[in-house]
N, C-alpha and C positions, 0 to 999 in steps of 0.2 A: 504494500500500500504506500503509494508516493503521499506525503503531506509537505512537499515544499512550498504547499499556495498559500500558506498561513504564514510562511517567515520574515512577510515583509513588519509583521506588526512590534514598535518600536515606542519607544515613548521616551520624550525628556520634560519639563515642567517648570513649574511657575514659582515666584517668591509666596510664601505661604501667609495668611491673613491678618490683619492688627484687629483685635474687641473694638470694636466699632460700635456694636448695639451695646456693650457694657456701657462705652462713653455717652453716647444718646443717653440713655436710662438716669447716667449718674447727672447731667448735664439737665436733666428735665425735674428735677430735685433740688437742683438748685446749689449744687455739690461741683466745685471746680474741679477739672480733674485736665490731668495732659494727657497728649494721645502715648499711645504705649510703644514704645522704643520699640524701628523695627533693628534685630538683633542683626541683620544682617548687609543695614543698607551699607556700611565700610567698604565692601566688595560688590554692589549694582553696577557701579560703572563700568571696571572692571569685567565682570558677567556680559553686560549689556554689547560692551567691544569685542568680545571674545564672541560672541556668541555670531558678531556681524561680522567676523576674519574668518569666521567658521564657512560661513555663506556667499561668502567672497574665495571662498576655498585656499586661502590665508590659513594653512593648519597648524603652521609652525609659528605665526603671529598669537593665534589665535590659542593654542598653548602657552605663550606665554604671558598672555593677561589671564589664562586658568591658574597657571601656577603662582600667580601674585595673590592671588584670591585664598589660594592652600597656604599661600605663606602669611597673610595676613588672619584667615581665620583656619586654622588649622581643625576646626573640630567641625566644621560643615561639609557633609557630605558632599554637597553639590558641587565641589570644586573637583575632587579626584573624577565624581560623573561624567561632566563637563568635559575634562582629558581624557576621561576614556571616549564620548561621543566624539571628539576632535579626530581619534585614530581611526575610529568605525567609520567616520561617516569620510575621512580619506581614504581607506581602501574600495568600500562599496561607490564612491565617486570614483576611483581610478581601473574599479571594473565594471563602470556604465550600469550602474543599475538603476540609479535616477534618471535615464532616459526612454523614451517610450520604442526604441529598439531593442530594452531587455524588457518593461513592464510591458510592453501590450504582444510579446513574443511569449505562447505559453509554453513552449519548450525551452526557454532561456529560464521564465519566471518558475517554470515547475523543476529548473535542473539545477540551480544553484548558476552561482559564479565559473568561468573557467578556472581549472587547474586542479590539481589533485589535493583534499582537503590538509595535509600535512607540509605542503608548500605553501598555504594559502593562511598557515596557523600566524595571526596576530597577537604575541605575546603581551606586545605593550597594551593594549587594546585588557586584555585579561584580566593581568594585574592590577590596573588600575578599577577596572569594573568591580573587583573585588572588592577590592582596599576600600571605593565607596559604599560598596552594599553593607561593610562589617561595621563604618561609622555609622550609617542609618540605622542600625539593629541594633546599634550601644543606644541610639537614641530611644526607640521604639522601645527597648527595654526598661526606660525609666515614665516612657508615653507611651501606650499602645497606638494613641492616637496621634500622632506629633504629626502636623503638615508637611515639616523638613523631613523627618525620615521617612514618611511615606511614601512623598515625590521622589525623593530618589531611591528607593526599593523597586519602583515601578518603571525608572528612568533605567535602573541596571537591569532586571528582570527582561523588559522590553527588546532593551540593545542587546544580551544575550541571547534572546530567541532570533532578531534577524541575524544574527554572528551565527549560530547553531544552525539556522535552517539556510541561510545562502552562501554563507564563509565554509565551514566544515559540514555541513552537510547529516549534520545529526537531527533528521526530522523528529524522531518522538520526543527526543527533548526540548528541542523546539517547540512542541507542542504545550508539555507541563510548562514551561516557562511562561508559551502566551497567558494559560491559562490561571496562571500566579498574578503575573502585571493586570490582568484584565481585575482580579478580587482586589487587586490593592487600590487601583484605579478608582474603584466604586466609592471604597472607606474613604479613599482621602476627596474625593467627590464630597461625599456625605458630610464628613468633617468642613471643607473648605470648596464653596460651590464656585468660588472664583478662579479656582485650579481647572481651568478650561484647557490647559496644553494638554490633561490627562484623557482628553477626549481619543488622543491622535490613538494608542495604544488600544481603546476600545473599538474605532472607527476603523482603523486597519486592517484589526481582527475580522470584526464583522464583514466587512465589504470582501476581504478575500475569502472567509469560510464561506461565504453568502455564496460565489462565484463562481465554487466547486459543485462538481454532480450531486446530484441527489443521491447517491450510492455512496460516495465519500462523503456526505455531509451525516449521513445515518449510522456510519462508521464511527465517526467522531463524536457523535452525540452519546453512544458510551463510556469515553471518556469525559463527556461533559463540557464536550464545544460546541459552542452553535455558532450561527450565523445568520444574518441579516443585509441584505443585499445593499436594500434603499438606506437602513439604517445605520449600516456602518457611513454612507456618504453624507446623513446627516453628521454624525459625530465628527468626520474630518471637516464637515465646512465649520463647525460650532468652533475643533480646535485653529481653524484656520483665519476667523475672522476676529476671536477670542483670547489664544491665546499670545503667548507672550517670547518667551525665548524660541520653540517650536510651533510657531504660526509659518513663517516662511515651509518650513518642510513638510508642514498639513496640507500647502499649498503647492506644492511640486506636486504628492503622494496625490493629492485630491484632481489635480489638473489630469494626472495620468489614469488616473481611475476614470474619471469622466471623458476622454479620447474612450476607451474600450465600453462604455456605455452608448455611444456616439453623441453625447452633449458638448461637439466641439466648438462653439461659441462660447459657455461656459470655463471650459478648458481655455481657451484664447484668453479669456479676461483673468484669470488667473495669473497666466503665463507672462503675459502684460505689465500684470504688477509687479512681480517678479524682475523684471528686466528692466522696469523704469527704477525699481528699491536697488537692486544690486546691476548694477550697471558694469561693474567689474568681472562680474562669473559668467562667461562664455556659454556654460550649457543652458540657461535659463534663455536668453537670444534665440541660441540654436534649436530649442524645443520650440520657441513661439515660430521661429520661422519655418520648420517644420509644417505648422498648423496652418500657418496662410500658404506654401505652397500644397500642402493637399489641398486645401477650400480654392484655389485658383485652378487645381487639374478636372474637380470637379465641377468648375465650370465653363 
């Protein structure tokens, strides 16, 4: 049983939320109060630049405003995440998978990456995925609930199922992984509704299990995956117009999902923004022009 149609589902996330309705409440009493220190804004810039060298495919820029972030807050997970997505998302860009000559190809999208999974093995990418998953768990373990360790529980969880199912080519664990990120996805939903990048991890899922035969989708549902065709495309526009660090990559994932729906206008205007935002990264152009010349041969 082939399950590589699930491994594109990935997730990275949002800064997590200030009591806001405590302040309201305390504020309507008649009770001063300051708003509550977000613990983490020291490193936003930082993040916010890293995050746009990422998308400018700047990976070695873009690691080292991650690593000022590790060096500055050394106990936030999101910073080792960050370097590990920095390396994931250079190799899966340097074997064209964000372009829609592997995604709308289903024998590229159902066969992985070329090359044999043991040449293809990304150590730094590992290590570092780790390193951030074991800070979120010191966190979770003193919160169950913590926003910061959740997001990044679901931002590692994520990136290791597309590492598993398109880098090495370990579909069933790929699966247990989506299937992890998608539970954590919900809590930290639940917890913090403004955590909208957490869509992308739900909405990936769904739109590729959705995707799959009816025979592999009944397969899977023993293991306790489903899928949802239209609904996973809702959840990538929600994380694409919502959220925040991973809005850009809701918006590639989403552009290319919708070319294989045939919604190529929508895909256009996507691809659009993308190229007007990052003006620096080639593939974002070359996909838009892509889309006008198919809409010029079809007419």
């Amino acid at each position: 049983m082939r399950l590589r149609e699930i491994a594109i589902a990935a997730s990275l996330g949002i800064i997590c939320a200030t009591s806001a309705p405590c302040q309201t409440a305390a504020a309507e009493n008649g009770v001063a109060v300051s708003p509550t220190p977000d613990p983490y804004l020291a490193t936003r810039t930082e993040f916010d630049s890293g995050f746009r060298k990422l998308y400018e495919l700047d990976f070695s820029g873009a690691r080292s405003d991650f690593l000022v972030c590790q060096k500055e807050q050394p106990n936030d997970p999101l910073g080792k995440a960050a370097e590990a997505a920095s390396y994931l998302f250079e190799e899966l860009n340097a074997k064209g998978v964000f372009t829609s000559a592997f995604f709308l190809n289903d024998s590229k999208l159902l066969g992985g990456v070329d090359g044999r999974p043991a040449d293809n093995r990304n150590d730094a990418f590992v290590n570092a995925n780790n390193a951030a998953r074991e800070i979120a768990k010191q966190m979770l373990h003193s919160n169950s609930h913590d926003p910061r360790g959740l997001l990044v529980l679901t931002i590692t969880d994520g990136m290791e199922a597309d590492y598993d199912g398109l880098i090495i080519k370990k579909q069933l664990a790929s699966v247990h992984l989506i299937r992890q990120a998608e539970s954590e996805a919900a809590i930290l939903l639940a917890t913090d509704p403004s955590a909208q990048d957490a869509y992308l991890a739900l909405g990936a899922s769904n739109y590729i299990v959705g995707s799959m035969s009816g025979f592999k989708r009944t397969f899977l549902w023993f293991d306790n995956v489903h899928g949802d065709r239209e609904k996973g495309l809702h959840q990538l526009e929600m994380a694409a117009q919502n959220g925040h660090y991973l809005a850009p990559f809701a918006k590639i994932l989403l552009a290319l999902a919708l070319q294989r729906e045939h919604q190529t206008e929508r895909a256009r205007a996507l691809l659009a923004d993308l190229t007007a935002e990052f003006p620096a990264n080639p593939l974002f152009a070359h996909e838009l022009s892509l889309v006008d010349q198919n809409a010029t041969v079809k007419k």
